[in-house]
N, C-alpha and C positions, 0 to 999 in steps of 0.2 A: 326801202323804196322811198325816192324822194316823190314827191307830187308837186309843179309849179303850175301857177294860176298864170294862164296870159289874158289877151283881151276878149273881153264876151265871154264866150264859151269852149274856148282854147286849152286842152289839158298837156303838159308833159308829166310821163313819169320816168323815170331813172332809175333803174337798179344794176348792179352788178355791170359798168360801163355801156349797159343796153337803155333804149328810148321807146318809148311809146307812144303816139302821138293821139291825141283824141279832137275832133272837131276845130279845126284851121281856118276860120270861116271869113267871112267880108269884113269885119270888124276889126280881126287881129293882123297887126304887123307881124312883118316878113321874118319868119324864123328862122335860126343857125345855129350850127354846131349838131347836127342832124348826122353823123358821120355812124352811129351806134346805132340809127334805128332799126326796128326788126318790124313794124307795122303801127297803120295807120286806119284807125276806128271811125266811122262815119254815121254818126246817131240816125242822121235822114238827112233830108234832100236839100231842104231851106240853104238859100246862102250864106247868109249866117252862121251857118256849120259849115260850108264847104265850096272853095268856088275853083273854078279849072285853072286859075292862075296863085291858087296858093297850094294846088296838086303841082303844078309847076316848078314852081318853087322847090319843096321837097323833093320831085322826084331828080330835080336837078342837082339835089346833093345825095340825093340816095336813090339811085338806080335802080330799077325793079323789087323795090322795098313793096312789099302783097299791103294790099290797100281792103278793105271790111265791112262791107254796109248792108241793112236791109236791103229787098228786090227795089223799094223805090230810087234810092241812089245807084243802083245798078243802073235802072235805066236813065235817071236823071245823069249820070255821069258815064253814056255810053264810049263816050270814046277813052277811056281810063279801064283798066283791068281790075275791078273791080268785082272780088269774090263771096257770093250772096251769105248772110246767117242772118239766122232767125231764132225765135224764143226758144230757150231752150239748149242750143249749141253752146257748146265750147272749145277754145282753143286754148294753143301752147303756143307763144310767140316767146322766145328766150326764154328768162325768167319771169315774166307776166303767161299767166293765167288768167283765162277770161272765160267769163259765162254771162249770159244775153238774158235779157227779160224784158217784158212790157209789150209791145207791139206796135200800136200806134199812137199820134202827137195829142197831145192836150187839144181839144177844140178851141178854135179860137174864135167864131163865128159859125151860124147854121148856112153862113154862104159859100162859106171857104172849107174846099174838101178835107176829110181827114187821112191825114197820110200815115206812111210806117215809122216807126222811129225804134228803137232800140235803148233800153237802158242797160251799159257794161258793168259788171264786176270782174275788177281786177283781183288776183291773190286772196281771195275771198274775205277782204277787210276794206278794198276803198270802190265805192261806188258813186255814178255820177247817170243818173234817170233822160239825160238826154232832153228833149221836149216833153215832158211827162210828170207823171206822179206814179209812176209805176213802183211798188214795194218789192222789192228782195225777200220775198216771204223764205221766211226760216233762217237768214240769214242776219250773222250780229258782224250790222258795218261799223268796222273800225272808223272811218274817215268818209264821210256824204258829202258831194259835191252838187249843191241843192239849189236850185233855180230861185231867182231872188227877184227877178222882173223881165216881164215877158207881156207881148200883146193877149197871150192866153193868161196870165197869171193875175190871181187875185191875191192879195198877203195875205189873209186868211186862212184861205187856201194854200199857200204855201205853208205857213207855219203848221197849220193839222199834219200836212206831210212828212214837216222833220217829226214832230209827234209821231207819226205813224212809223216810220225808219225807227228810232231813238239811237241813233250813231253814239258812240262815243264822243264822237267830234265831227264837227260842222265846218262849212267855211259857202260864202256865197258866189253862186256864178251867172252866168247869165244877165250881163248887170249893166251892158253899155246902152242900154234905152233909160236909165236911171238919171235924171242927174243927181249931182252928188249929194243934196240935200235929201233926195229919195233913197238915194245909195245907202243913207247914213241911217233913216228912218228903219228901213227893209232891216240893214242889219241886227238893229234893234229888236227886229221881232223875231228874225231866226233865232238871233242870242237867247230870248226868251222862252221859244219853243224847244232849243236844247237844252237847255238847262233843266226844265222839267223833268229828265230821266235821267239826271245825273250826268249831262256831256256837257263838253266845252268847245263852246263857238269859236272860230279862229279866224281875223281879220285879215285877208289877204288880195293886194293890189298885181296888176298886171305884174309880172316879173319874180314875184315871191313867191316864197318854196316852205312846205311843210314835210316832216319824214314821218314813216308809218315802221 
């Protein structure tokens, strides 16, 4: 299974000539080569993961490709057919395997509501928490797909959480409120909270690809 980073919070994975799509949001450019997907994951509702003109997009190259969200993206994405899961569910989409965890988004203010979010495991080796710090209890992730900066995100706090995961391997996402001097900072400290349990952090830019 290949995994590529796009912009923000953009995941594809690849396996066996089939696609994945995870979180398509305001941030990331226009994706192609979309002809293999089997489904399209929607952690929650924020733009930033998802907006009606980057569903657009995909559905225009993949037609009635089943689309994945908690009930908030349900309703935030009413006019799109979007089929509700929740903690706990699993699905078969080709060769991807998924099971759901967490529930709702990291607080990011006692002003601002907290919504649903979903953290996916794929194949039961790459995981990616969505808005959250939700743990895959009982599960040894191959490959964490770990929020690295975020209006809810402290580094601290982040780092405790690859600590609390202890992935094999790491890599950051959620990263386009960074600049690159913070980009570079953040990286640094996930590098260092992986490493503590014997994993290795993996630097990767819009467009690059790791395999699992």
């Amino acid at each position: 299974m290949r995994v590529t980073k796009h912009e923000h919070a953009c995941l594809r994975l690849d396996s066996e000539g089939k696609t994945l799509l995870i979180d398509p949001g305001s941030f990331t450019l226009p994706l192609d080569d979309l002809n293999g997907l089997v489904g399209v994951i929607l952690t929650h509702e924020h733009p930033d993961h998802w907006t009606p003109a980057q569903l657009d997009a995909v559905l225009s190259q993949a037609p009635g490709v089943p689309i994945f969200g908690p009930a908030g993206v349900v309703a935030a994405a009413s006019d799109y057919d979007v089929t509700a899961v929740d903690v706990g569910d699993e699905l078969e989409l080709g060769p991807f395997r998924l099971r759901f965890f967490g529930g709702t988004h990291s607080v990011i203010h006692e002003s601002i509501p907290v919504i649903d979010n979903l953290g996916v495991l794929v194949n039961d080796e790459f995981y990616y928490p969505g808005d959250s710090y939700a743990v895959p209890e009982g599960v040894e992730v191959g490959l964490l797909a770990a929020p690295i900066g975020a209006p809810w995100l402290k580094i601290g706090e982040a780092m405790d959480y690859v600590l609390a995961v202890k992935p094999r391997r790491a890599f950051g996402t959620h990263d386009m409120t960074l600049s690159r001097a913070g980009l570079a900072m953040h990286r640094d400290r996930l590098k260092w909270a992986t490493e503590q349990n014997g994993g290795e952090f993996v630097t990767l830019d819009p467009g690059e690809s790791t395999d699992l």
